[in-house]
C-alpha positions as CSV (number, residue, x, y, z in Angstrom):
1,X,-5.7,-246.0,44.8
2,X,-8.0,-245.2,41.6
3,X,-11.0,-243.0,42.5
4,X,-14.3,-245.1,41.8
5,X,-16.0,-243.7,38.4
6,X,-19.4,-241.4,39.6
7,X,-22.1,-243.4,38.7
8,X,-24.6,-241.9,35.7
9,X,-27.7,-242.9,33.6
10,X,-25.4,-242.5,31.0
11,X,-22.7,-245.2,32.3
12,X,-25.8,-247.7,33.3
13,X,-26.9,-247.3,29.5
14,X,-23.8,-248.0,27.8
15,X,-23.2,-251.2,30.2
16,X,-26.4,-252.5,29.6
17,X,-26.4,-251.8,25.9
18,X,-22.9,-253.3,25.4
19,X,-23.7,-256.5,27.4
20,X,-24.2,-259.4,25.4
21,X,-27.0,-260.6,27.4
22,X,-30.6,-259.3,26.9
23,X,-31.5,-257.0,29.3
24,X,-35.3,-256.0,29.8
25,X,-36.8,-253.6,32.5
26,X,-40.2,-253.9,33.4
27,X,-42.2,-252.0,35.6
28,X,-43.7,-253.6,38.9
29,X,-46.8,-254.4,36.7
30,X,-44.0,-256.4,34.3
31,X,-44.6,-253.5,31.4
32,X,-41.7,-252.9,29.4
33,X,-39.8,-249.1,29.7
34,X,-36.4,-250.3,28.6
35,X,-34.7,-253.0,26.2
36,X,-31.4,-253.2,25.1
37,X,-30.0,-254.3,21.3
38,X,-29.2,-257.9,23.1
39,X,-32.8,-258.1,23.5
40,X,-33.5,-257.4,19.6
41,X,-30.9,-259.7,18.6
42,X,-32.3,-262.5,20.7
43,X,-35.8,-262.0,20.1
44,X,-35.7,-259.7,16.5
45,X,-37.7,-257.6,18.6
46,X,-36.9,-253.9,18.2
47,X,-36.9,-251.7,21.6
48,X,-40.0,-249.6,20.3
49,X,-41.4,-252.8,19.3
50,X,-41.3,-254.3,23.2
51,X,-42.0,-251.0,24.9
52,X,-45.2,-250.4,26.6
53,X,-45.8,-254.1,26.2
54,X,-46.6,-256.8,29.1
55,X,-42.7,-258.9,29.2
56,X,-44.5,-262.5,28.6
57,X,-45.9,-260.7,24.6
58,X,-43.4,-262.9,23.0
59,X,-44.3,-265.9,25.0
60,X,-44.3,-269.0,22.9
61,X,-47.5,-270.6,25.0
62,X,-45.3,-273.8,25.6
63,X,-43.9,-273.1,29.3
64,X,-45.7,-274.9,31.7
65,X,-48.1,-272.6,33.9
66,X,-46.2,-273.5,37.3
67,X,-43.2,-271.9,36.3
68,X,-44.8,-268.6,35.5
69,X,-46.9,-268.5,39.0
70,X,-43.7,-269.7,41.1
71,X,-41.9,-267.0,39.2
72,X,-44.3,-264.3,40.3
73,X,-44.7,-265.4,43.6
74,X,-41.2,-264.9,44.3
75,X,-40.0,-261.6,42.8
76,X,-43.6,-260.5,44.2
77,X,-42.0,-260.9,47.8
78,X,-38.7,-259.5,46.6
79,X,-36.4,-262.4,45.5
80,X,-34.4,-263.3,43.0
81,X,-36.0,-265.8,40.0
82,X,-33.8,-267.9,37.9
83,X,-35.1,-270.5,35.2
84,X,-35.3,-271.2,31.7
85,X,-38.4,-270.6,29.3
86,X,-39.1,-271.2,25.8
87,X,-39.9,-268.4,24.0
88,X,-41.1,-267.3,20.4
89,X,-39.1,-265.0,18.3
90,X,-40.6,-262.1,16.0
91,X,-40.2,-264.6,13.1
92,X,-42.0,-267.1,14.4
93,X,-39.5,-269.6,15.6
94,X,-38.8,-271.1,19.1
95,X,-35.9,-270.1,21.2
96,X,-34.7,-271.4,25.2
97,X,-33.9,-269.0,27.1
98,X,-32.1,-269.1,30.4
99,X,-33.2,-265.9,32.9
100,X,-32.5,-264.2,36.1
101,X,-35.2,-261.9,37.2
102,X,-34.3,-259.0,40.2
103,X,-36.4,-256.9,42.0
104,X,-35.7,-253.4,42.3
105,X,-37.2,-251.0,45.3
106,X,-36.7,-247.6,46.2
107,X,-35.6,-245.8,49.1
108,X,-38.6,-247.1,51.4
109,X,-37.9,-250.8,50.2
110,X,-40.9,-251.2,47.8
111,X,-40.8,-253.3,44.2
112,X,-40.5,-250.3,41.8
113,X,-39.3,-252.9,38.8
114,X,-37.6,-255.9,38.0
115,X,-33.9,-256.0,36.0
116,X,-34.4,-259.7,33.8
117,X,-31.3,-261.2,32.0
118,X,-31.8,-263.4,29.5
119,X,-29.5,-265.4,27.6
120,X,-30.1,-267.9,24.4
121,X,-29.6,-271.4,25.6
122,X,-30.8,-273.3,22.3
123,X,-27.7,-274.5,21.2
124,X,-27.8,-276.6,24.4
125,X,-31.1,-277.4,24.9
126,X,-30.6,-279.2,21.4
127,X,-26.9,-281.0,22.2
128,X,-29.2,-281.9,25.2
129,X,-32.0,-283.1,23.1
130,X,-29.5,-284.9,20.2
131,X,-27.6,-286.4,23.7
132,X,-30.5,-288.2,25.2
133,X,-31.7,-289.4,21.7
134,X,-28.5,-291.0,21.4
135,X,-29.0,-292.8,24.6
136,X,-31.7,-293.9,24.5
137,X,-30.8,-295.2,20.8
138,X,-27.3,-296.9,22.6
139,X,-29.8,-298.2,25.9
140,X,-31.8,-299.9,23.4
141,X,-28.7,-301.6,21.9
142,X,-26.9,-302.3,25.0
143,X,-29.9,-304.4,26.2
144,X,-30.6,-306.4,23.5
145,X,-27.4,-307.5,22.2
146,X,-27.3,-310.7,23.3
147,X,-23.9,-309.7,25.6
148,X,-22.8,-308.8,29.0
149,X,-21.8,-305.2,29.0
150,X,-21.5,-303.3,31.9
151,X,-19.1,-300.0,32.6
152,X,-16.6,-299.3,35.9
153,X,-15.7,-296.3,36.6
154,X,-12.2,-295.2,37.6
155,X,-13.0,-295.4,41.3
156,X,-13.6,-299.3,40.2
157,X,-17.7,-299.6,40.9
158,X,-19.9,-300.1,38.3
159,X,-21.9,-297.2,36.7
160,X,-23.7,-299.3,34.5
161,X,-24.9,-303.3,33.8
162,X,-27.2,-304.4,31.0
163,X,-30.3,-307.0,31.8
164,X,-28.1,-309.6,30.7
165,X,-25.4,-309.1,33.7
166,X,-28.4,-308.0,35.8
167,X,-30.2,-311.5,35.1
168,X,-26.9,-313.6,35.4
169,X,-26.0,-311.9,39.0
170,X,-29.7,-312.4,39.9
171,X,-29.6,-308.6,40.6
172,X,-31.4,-305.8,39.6
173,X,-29.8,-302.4,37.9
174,X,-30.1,-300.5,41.0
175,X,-27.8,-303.4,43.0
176,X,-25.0,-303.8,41.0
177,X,-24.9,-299.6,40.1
178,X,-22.3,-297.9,42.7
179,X,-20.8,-301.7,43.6
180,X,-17.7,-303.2,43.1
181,X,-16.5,-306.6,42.1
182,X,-15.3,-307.5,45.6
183,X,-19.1,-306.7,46.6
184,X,-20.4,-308.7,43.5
185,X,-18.3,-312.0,43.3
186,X,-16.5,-314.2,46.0
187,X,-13.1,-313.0,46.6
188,X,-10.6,-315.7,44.1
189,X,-12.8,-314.2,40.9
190,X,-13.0,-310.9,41.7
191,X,-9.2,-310.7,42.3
192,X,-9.2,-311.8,38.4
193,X,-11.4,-309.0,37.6
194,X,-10.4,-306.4,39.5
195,X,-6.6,-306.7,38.3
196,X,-8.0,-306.7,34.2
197,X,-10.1,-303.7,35.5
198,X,-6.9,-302.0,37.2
199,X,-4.9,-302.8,34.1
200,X,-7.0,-301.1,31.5
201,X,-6.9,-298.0,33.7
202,X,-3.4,-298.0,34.0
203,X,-2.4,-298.8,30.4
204,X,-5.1,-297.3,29.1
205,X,-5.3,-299.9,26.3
206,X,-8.0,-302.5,25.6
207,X,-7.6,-305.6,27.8
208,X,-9.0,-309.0,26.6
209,X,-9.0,-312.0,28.8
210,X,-11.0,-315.3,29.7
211,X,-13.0,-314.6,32.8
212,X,-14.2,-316.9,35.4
213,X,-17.7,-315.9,37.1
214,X,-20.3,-317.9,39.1
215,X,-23.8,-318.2,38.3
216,X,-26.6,-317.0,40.2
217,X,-28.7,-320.6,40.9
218,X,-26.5,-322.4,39.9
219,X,-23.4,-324.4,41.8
220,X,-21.4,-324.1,37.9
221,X,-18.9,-321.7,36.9
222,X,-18.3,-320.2,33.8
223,X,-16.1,-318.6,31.8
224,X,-16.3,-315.8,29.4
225,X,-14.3,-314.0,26.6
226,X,-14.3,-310.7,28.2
227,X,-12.9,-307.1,26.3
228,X,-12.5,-304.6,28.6
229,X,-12.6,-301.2,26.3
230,X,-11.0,-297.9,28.2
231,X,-13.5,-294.9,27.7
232,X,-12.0,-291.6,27.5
């Protein structure tokens, strides 16, 4: 059995500084005594630069107030706080930041500082941003197309239905989401569609088909050119 290493300032220092996340450490007040070279290359901050400074000096002014309080109000009693904010760089431009915030106390149990890690989470937040401008973009398309389009997941239930399927199965989005055909359509049809389903899945090859389906208020059936398109 290896003998643990005795713990040092000088070991704590060279973990910190060689992590790749930010490290700050604040006093109970949330002063700044000690930043690492993550921090400066995050922020362009130098150490001397964030020392004897309040932690939120590089604040960019654009997180909402409610996280700030909640955040207080829970390492104030002693717990953990994890979140993201959006800070502001020493050249001006805006950064995300992901963060965990841990009290420290000494030997009588009382908050004596706070340990935060901080890691840069821009790259995501804008994949995130570029993600939901696409949908959006693809929603708009989807529902004025002029088409039925709808997608089934591999566990065969629908994860999505444009207006025009919602308005001919007289249904609304949130009815047809998490169903499946046999909950949809009377058994004969959604045998037929359930088996084109099943065989896109298995093949995993674009099907294309005619398609019988009812109509909702109406006693008529009628039949479609359907292309069921595997996503991947």
């Amino acid at each position: 059995m290896v003998d643990p290493v005795p713990f040092s300032d000088a070991l704590f220092r060279a973990a910190i500084d060689g992590s790749n996340s930010a490290v700050l450490i604040t006093d109970k007040k949330g002063t700044i005594i000690y930043a690492n070279q993550a921090f400066t290359d995050l922020t362009g901050f130098l150490a001397g630069e964030a020392i004897g400074r309040n932690a939120g000096f590089y604040a960019s002014g654009l997180t909402e107030p409610e996280i700030y309080s909640g955040m207080w109000a829970d390492i104030s009693e002693g717990g953990n706080w994890r979140g993201e904010m959006q800070n502001r760089r020493k050249d001006g431009s805006l950064y995300w930041e992901s963060l965990t915030i841990t009290p420290i106390h000494d030997d009588n149990g009382e908050i004596t500082h706070f340990v935060s890690i901080k890691d840069d989470m821009t790259a995501r937040k804008d994949a995130e941003r570029i993600l939901q401008r696409n949908e959006a973009q693809m929603n708009t398309i989807l529902e004025n197309m002029g088409a039925r389009v709808y997608i089934v997941g591999s566990d065969f239930r629908y994860r999505y239905a444009n207006r025009e399927v919602c308005e001919a199965l007289g249904k609304t989005l949130d009815e047809i989401v998490g169903k499946s055909v046999e909950d949809l359509f009377a058994p004969d049809i959604a045998h037929v569609l359930m088996e084109n389903n099943r065989t896109v899945f298995e093949n995993s090859k674009t099907v294309t088909a005619v398609e019988r389906v009812e109509h909702v208020g109406s006693d008529e059936e009628r039949y479609f050119w359907s292309v069921k398109v595997p996503l991947f």
